[in-house]
C-alpha positions as CSV (number, residue, x, y, z in Angstrom):
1,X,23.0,13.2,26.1
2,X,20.4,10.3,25.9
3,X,16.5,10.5,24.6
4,X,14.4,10.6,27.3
5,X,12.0,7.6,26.4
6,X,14.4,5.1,24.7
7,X,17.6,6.0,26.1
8,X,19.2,5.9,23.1
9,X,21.3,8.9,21.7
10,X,19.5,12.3,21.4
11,X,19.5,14.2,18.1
12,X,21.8,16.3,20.0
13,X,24.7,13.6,21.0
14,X,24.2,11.8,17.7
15,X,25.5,14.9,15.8
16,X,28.3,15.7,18.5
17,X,28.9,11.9,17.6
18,X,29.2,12.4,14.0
19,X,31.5,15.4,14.0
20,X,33.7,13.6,16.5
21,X,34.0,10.5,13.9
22,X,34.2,12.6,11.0
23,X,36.8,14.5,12.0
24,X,39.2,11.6,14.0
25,X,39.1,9.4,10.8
26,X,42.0,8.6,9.0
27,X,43.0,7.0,5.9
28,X,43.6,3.8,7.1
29,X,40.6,3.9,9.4
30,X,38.0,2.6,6.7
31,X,34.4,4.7,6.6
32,X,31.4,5.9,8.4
33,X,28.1,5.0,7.5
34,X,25.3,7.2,8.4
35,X,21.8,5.9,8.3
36,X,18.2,7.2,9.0
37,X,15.2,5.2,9.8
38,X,11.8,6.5,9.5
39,X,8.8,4.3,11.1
40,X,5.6,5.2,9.2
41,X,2.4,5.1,10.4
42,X,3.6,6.4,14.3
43,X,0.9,8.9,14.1
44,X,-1.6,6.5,13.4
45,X,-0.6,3.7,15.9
46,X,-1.0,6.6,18.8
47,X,-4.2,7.7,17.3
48,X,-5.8,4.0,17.5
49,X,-3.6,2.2,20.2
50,X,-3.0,5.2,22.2
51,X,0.0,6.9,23.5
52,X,1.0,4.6,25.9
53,X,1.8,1.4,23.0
54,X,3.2,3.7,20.7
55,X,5.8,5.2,23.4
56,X,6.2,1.1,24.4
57,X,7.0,0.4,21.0
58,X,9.8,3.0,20.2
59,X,11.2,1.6,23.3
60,X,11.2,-2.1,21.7
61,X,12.1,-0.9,18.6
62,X,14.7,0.6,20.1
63,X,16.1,-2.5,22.0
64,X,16.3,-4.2,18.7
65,X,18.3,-1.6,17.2
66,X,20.8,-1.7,20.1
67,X,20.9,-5.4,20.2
68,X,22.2,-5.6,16.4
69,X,24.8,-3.0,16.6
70,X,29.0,-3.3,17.8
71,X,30.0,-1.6,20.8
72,X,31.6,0.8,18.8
73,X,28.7,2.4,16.8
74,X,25.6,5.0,17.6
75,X,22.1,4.5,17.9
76,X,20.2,7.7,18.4
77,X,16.6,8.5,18.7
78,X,16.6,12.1,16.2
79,X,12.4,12.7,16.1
80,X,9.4,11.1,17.1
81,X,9.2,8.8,14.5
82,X,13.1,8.7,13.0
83,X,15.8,7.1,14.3
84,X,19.7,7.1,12.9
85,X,22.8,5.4,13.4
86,X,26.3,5.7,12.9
87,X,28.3,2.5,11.6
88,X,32.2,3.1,12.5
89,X,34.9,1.9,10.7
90,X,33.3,0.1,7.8
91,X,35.0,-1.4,4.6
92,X,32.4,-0.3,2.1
93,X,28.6,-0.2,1.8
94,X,27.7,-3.4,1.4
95,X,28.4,-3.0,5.7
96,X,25.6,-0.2,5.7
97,X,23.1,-2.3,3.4
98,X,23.9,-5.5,5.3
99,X,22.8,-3.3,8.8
100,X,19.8,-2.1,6.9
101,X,19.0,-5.7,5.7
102,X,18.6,-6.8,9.2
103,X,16.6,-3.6,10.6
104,X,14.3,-5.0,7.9
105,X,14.3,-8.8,9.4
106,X,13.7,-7.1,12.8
107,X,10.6,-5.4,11.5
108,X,9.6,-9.1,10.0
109,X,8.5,-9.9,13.7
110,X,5.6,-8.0,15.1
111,X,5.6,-6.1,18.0
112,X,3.6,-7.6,21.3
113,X,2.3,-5.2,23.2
114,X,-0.1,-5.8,26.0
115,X,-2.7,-8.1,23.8
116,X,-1.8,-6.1,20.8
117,X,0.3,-7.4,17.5
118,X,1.7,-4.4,15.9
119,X,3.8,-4.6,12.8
120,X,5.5,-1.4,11.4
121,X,7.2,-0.2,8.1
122,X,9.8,1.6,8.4
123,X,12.5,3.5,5.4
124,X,15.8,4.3,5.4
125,X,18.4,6.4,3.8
126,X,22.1,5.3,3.6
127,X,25.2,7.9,3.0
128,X,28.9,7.0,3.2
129,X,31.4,9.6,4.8
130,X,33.8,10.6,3.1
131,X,32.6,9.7,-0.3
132,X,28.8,11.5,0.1
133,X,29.4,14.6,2.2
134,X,32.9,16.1,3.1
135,X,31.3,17.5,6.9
136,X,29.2,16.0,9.1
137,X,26.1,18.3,7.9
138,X,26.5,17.8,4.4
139,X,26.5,13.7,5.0
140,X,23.7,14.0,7.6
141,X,21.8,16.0,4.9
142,X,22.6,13.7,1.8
143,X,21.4,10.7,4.5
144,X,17.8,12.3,4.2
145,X,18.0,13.0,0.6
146,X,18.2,9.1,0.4
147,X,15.8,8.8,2.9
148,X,13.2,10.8,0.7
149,X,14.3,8.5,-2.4
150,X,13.2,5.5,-0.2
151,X,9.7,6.7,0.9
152,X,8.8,7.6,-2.7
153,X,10.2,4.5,-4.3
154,X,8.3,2.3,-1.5
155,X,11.4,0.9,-1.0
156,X,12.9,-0.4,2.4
157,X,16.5,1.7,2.0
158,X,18.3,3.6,-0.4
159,X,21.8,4.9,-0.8
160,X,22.8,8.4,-1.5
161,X,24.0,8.9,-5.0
162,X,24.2,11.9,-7.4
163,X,21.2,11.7,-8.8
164,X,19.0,11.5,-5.3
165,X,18.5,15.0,-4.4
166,X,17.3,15.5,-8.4
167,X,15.2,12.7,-7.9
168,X,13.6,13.9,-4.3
169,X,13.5,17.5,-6.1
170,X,11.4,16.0,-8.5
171,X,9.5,14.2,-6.1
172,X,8.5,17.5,-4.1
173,X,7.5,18.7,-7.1
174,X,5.0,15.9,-8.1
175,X,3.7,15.8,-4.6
176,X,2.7,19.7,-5.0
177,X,1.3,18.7,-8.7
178,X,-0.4,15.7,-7.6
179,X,-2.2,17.9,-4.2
180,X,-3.5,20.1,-6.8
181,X,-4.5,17.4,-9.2
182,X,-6.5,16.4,-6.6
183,X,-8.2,19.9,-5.2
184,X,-8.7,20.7,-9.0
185,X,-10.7,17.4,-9.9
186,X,-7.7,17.2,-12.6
187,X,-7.3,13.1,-11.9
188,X,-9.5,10.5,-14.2
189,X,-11.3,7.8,-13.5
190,X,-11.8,5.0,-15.5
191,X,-14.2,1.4,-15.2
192,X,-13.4,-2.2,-16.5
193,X,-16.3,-4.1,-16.6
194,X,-17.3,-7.1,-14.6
195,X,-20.0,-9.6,-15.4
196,X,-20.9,-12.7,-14.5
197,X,-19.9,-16.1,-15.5
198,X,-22.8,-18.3,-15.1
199,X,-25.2,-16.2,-16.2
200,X,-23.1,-13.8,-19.1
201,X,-24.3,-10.6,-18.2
202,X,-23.1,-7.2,-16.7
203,X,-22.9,-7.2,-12.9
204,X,-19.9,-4.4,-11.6
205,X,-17.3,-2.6,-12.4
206,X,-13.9,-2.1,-11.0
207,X,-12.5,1.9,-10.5
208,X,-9.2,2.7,-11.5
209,X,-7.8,5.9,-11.1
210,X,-5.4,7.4,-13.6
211,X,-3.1,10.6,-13.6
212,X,-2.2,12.1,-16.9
213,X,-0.1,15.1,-16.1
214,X,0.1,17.6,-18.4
215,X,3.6,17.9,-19.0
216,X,5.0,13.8,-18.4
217,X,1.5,12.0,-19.7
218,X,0.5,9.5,-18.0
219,X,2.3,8.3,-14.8
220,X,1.2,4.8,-13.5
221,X,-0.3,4.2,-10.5
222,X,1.6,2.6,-8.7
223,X,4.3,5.3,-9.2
224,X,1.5,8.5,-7.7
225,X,-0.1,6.2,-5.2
226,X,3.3,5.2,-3.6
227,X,3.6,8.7,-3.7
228,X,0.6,9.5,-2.1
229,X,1.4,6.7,0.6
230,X,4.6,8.6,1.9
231,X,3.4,12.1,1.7
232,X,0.2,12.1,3.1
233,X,-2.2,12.2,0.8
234,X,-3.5,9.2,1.1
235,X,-6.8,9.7,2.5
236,X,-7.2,12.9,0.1
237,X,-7.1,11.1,-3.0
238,X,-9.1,8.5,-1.7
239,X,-12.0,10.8,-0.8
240,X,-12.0,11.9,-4.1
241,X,-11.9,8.9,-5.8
242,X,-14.8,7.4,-3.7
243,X,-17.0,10.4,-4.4
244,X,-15.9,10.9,-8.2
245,X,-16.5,7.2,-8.6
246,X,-19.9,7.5,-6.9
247,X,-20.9,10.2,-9.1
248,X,-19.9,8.7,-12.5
249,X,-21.8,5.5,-11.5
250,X,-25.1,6.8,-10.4
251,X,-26.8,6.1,-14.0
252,X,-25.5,2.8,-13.4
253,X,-27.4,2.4,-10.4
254,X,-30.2,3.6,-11.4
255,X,-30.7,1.3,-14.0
256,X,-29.6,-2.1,-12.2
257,X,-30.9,-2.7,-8.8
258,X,-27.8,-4.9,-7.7
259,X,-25.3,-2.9,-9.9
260,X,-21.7,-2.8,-7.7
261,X,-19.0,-0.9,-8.2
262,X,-15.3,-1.5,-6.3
263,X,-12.4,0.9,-5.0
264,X,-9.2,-0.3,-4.2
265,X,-8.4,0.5,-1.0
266,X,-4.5,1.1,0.3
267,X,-3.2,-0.6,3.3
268,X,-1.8,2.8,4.4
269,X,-6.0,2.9,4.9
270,X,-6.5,0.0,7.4
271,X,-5.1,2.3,10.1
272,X,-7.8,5.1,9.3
273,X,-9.8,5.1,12.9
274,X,-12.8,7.2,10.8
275,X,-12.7,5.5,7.2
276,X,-15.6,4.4,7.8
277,X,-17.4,7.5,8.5
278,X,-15.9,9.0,5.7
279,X,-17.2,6.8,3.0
280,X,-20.6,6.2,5.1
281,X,-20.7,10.6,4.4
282,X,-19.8,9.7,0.7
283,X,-22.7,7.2,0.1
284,X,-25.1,9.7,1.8
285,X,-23.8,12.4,-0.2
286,X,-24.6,10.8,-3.4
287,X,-27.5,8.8,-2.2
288,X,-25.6,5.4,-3.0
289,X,-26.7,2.3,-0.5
290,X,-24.1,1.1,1.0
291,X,-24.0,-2.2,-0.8
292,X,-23.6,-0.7,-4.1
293,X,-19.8,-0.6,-3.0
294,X,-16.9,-3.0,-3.0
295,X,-13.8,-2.3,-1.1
296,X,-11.0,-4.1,-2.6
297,X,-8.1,-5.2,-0.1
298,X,-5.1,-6.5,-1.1
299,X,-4.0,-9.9,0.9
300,X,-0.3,-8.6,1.7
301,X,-1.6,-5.7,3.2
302,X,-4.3,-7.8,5.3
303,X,-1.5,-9.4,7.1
304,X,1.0,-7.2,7.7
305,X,-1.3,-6.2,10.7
306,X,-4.3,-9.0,10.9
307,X,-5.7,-7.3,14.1
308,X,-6.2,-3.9,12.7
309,X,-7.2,-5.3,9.5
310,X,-9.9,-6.9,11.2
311,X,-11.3,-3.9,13.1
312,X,-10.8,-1.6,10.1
313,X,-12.9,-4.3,7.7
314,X,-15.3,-5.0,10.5
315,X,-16.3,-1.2,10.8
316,X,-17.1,-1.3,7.2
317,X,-18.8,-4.2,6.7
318,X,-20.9,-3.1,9.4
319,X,-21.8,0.2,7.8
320,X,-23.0,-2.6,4.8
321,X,-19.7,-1.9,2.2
322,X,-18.6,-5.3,0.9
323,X,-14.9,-6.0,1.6
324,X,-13.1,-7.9,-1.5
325,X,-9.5,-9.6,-0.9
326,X,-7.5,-8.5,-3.8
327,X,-5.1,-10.5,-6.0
328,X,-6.0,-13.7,-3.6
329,X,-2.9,-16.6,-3.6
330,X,0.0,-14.3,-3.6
331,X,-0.3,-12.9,0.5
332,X,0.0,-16.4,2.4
333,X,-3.0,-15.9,4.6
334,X,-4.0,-18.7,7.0
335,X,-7.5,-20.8,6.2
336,X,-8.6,-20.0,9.7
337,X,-7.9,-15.7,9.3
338,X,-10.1,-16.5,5.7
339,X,-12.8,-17.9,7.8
340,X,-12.5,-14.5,10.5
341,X,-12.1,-12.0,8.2
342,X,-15.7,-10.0,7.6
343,X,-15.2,-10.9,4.2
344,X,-17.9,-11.0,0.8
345,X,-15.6,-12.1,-2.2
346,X,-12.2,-13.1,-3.1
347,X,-10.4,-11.7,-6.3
348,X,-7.9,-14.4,-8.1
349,X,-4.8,-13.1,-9.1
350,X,-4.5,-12.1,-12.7
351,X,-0.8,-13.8,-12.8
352,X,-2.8,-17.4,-12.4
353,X,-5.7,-16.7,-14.3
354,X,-4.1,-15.6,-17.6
355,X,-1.7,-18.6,-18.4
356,X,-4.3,-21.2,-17.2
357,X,-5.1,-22.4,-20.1
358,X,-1.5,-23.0,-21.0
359,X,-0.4,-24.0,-17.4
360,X,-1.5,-27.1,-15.1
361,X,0.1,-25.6,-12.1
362,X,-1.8,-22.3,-12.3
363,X,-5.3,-24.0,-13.8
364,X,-5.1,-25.9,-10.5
365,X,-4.2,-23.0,-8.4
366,X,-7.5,-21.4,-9.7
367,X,-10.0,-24.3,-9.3
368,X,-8.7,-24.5,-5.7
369,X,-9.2,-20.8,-4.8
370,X,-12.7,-21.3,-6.5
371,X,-13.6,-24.1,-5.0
372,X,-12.0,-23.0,-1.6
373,X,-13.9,-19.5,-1.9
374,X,-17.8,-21.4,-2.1
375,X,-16.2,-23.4,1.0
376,X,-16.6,-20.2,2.9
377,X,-19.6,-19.0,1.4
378,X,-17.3,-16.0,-0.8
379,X,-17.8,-15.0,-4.0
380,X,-14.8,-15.5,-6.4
381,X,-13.7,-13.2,-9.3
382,X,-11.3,-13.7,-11.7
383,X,-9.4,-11.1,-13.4
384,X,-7.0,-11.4,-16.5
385,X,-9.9,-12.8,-18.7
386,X,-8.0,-12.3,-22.1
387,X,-9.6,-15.1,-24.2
388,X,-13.2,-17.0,-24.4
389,X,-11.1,-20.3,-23.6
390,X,-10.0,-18.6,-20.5
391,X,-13.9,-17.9,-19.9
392,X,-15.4,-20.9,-20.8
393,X,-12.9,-22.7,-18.5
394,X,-14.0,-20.1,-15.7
395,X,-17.6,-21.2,-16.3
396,X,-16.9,-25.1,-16.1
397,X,-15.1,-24.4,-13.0
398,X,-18.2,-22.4,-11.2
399,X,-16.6,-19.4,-11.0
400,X,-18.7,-15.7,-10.2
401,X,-17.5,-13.0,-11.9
402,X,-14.8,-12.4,-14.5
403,X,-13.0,-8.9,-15.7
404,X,-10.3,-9.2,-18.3
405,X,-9.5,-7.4,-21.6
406,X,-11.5,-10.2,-23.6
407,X,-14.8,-8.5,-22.0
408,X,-13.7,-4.9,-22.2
409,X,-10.5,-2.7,-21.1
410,X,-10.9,0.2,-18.5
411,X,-13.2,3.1,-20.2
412,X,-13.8,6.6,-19.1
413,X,-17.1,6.8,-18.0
414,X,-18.8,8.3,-21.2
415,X,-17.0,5.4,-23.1
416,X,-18.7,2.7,-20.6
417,X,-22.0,4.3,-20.9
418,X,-21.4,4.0,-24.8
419,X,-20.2,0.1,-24.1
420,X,-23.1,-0.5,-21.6
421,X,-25.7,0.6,-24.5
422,X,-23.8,-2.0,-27.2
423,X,-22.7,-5.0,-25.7
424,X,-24.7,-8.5,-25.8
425,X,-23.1,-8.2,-21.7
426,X,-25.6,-5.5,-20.8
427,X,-28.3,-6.0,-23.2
428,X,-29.4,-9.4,-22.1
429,X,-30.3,-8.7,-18.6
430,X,-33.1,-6.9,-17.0
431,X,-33.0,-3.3,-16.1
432,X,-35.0,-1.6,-12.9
């Protein structure tokens, strides 16, 4: 019983598999480990690639799988996108994590289809027989219980323990709450100030979205974006924040002709085929131009695909959106992608900036981003500005723009107006 395309396992063999081991093992006959792998983004890939490269790379995928594994074990193909194995007579689970280990490595080295790079993502849920499940349906189903802990963690495996199907409970549970946090306009929206260095005055602001639930307070972003990531509302939450964001800034538009505002974009994003049509029907809708807004892209996320990076950016800078690279000097991107990328500003990462003064090493990491950002024409922000040395050094070094806690936290939007109509930071330039 083999899957048509890959010719590994079906869903079907792989469980006639699993009972067979499950019931044949004996005492002295070590364990079974049972692992699922889901690829994200398959839907995605097809939708921009086509059909044809996504079935190609299940079928690559697929030959790696097979070309790590002993004789003796199972590689199945269980749904479109998910993919599970069966590990035979294993010791313990650091077997299971070491095979999951190397899935990861695999998935290190993009896939070459046609002229295409493709990398993929991919999670995975762990369970040991007899220790996690006492039949093959209960282990198969505390394998996806760890599989769900993986996705919403964001992390690359997880094994099954007591407390995963609690945690995944709770985790289908937030995903309802944060769906209708979003349809009910329940999220917030705060602003941190950015001005600029050379000449001390107000220039943008960065959006941050926040999440205070009603019953847990506040829960941090990266905890309800991750979540968002793996359960599909991604795009959702990022309409909303685009619009909202739109909205709360239109006095600030109106008062400064070159006012900017940025979003932070998620890499689950780059593989949007219409994100650009969707924010182009945002600005329209709230009568932005499109230059008003800053898309902020974090440099990891760049290259983990650089081709589809590049076509998702280039559709948006041609719309007239500025594209930012997020927490630049921590992603490892070549000089000569810098000089491809449809790029208008580069964003230092906080981590240098705020022990500069203190540190050589990071105060020269930041003079050569600056200086290597006006090589290429960018502009260059720093965030982290927590002290007026910290600026002043900024300022010597010929840097842009500056956001940081010394200038002003993240406010609500009433609160920024309130800021806007107090500090020297606003007050000193000219409005329209």
């Amino acid at each position: 019983m083999l899957d048509d395309l890959t010719r590994l396992s079906s869903r079907k063999g792989f469980f006639a598999q699993l009972e067979k081991q499950v019931c044949s093992l004996s005492a002295d006959s070590g364990k079974i480990a049972c692992l699922i792998i889901n690829i994200h983004e398959l839907k995605k890939i097809n939708s921009s690639f086509g059909y044809d490269i996504g079935d190609t790379l299940l079928i690559e995928f697929s030959q790696r799988i097979r070309g790590m594994l002993r004789a003796m074990d199972t590689a199945a193909r269980i749904g479109d996108s998910k993919f599970a194995l069966i590990l035979s007579a294993i010791m313990n689970s650091g077997h299971a994590t070491l095979a999951a280990n190397k899935i990861l490595t695999l998935l290190d080295e993009p896939f070459r289809i046609n002229d295409k790079q493709i990398l993929i993502n991919a999670s995975m849920g762990i369970a040991l027989f007899p220790e996690h499940g006492e039949d093959a349906q209960s282990l198969f189903q505390n394998t996806e219980a760890a599989l769900d802990q993986a996705k919403s963690a964001g992390s690359g495996y997880h094994i099954y323990n007591q407390n995963s199907d609690t945690i995944t409970r709770q985790n289908h549970i937030l995903t309802k709450e944060l769906k209708d946090a979003i349809d009910g306009d329940e999220l917030l929206m705060h602003y941190q100030p950015q001005i600029s260095i050379p000449q001390q005055h107000l220039t943008s602001a960065e959006a941050l979205v926040r999440w205070q639930h009603p019953h847990t307070g506040l829960i941090p972003p990266d905890r309800f974006i991750t979540l968002a990531e793996n359960c599909g509302l991604i795009t959702p939450l990022t309409i909303w924040t685009i619009n909202t964001t739109l909205r709360h800034c239109k006095p600030c538009f109106d008062q400064w002709q070159d006012y900017r505002v940025s979003i932070n974009l998620s890499a689950a994003l780059l593989h949007e085929t219409d994100l650009a049509d969707i924010i182009q029907q945002s600005l329209r809708i709230w009568g932005v131009e499109a230059n008003r807004l800053m898309l902020e892209v974090t440099e990891s996320a760049m290259m983990r695909d650089p081709d589809k990076s590049m076509e998702t950016l280039s559709k948006l800078n041609s719309i007239g959106v500025a594209i930012s690279i997020d927490d630049f000097g921590t992603g490892h991107s070549s000089l000569a992608y810098l000089k491809q990328l449809p790029v208008n500003e580069i964003k230092i990462d906080k981590s240098f900036v705020m022990n500069m003064t203190e540190n050589e090493d990071d105060r020269k990491i930041v003079r050569s981003v600056i200086d290597l950002g006006h090589t290429f024409d960018l502009q260059v922000v720093a965030e982290g500005i927590e002290s007026k040395q910290i600026l002043t050094e900024l300022r010597k070094m010929g840097c842009d723009i500056g956001q940081g806690y010394f200038i002003s936290r993240p406010l609500p939007m009433d609160e920024m107006l309130q800021w806007i109509n107090s500090t020297s930071w606003a007050s000193n330039r000219q409005r329209i």
